[in-house]
N, C-alpha and C positions, 0 to 999 in steps of 0.2 A: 522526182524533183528535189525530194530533202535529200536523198542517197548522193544526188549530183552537186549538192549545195554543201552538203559534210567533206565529199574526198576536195572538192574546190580548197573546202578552209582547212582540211588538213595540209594536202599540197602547198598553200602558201606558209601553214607556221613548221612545216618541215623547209620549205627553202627561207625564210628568214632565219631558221637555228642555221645550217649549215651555214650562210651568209654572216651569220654571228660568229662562231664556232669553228671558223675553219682555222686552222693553225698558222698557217702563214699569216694571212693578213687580217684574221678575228682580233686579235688585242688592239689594233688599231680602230677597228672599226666601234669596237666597244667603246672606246677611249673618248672615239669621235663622238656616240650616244650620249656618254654622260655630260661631256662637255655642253653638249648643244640641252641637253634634260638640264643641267644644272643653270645653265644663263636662261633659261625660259623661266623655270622655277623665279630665279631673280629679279627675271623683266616682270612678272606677274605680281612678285612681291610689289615692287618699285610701283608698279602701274595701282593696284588694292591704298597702296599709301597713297599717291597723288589724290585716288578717289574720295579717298577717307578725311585729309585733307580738303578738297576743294567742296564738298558735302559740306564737310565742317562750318569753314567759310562763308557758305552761302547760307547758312541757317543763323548766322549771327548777324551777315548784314541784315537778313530777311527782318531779325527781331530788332536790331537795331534802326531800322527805317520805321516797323511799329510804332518802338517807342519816340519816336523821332516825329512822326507823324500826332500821336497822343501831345502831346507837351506844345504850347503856343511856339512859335519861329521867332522870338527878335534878334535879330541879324543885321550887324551894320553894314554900309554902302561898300565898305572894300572889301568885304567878307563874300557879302553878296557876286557881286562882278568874277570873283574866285569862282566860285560856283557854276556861276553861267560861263565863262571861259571855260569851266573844264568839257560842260554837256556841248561847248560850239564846236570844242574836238574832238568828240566822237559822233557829233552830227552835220558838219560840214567840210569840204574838202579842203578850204582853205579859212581855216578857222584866224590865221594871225589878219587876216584880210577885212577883218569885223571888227568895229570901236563899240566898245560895251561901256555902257556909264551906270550908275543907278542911282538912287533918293534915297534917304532913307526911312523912308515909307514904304520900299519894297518893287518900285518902279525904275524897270528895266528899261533901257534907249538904246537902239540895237541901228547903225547906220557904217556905211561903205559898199563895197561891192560885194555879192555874192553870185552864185548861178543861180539862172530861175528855176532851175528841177530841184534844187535843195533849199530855197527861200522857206517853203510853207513847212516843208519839217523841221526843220531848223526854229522856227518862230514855234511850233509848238513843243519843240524839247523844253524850249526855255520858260516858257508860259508853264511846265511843270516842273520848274526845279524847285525844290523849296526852298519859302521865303519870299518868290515874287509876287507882288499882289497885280504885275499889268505891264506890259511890253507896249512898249514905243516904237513902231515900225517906221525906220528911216533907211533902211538897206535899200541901196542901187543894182536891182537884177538885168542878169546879161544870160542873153540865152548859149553863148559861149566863152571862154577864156580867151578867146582871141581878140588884140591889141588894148587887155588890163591888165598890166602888169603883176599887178597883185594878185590875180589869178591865174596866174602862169605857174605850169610845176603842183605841187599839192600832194596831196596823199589821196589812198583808196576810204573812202568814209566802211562804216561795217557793213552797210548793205551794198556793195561794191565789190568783197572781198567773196571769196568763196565760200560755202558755206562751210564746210570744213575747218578752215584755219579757225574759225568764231567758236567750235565747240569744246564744250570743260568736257573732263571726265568724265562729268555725272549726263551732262546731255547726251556724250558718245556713248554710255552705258546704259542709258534708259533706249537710247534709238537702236540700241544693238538685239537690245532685251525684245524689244517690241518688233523687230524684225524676225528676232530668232521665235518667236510666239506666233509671228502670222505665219511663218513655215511651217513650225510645229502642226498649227490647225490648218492648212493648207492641206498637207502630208497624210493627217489624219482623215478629212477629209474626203479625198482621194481614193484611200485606202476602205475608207468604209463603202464608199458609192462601188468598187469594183466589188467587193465580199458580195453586195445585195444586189448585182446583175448574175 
């Protein structure tokens, strides 16, 4: 079995030298190699920086929300509404479709039309943005967009969209890792349960 598994991988790196090597058309094909080694080489670089990067990133909002969290909130009323305007658009389809008001005491008044599948998360994004001390629930739920104008058209909210387009680097890189690890042990596995039959 090893005799037949030696001439196998000789026979392949003897036809990839000649497939390299051959005079005619080997400079090309080399030529072809490096070009293609060299832009991988670059995509790898490009992709380690994006990581490095978005890594970076996420450990400063992380400590920046710490500290953000440590220190009291006083936030005035239009400062506030800022805030909740941003969490209604990444948590509802038709965010311009919601009148947001606030106190400034930190109470949120949340009224217009919204869909009823997106009412209750929507009402609990906002109940944790900081700063709010209480949400006023006045939104008009429809269990479809059909004949309110204002929720006609929209965007995909995140849990909507594929899971794919939502991922950074670091989530692509940790789900890679951990794929490539339950293989590994998968593999291993496998391999030991046949040695002990």
């Amino acid at each position: 079995m090893k005799q037949n598994w030696n001439l196998l991988t000789g026979m392949a790196v003897g036809a990839g030298l000649m497939f390299m090597l051959d005079p005619r058309a080997g400079a090309r094909r080399r030529a072809l190699v490096r070009d293609k080694m060299t832009r991988a080489s670059r995509k790898t670089s490009d992709g380690l920086d994006a990581l490095s990067r978005d890594a970076a990133n996420r450990a400063r909002g992380a400590a920046a929300e710490v500290q953000a969290r440590m220190r009291p909130d006083t936030v005035n009323a239009r400062k506030l509404v800022e805030r909740v305007r941003a969490e209604l658009g990444r948590a509802v389809s038709h965010p311009r479709a919601i009148d947001v008001s606030a106190t400034d005491d930190g109470r949120i008044a949340l009224s217009g039309p919204i869909l009823a599948n997106e009412a209750e998360a929507a009402l609990g994004a906002i109940a944790a943005v900081r700063g709010v001390a209480g949400v006023d629930d006045h939104l008009r739920r429809h269990d479809s967009a059909e004949g309110v104008p204002s929720l006609q058209g929209g965007r995909l909210r995140a849990g909507q969209r594929s899971l794919l387009q939502d991922w950074s680097p670091t989530t692509a890189l940790l789900v890679c890792a951990t794929g490539g690890a339950l293989a590994a042990g998968w593999s291993y596995a496998s391999q030991t349960r046949h040695t002990t039959h």
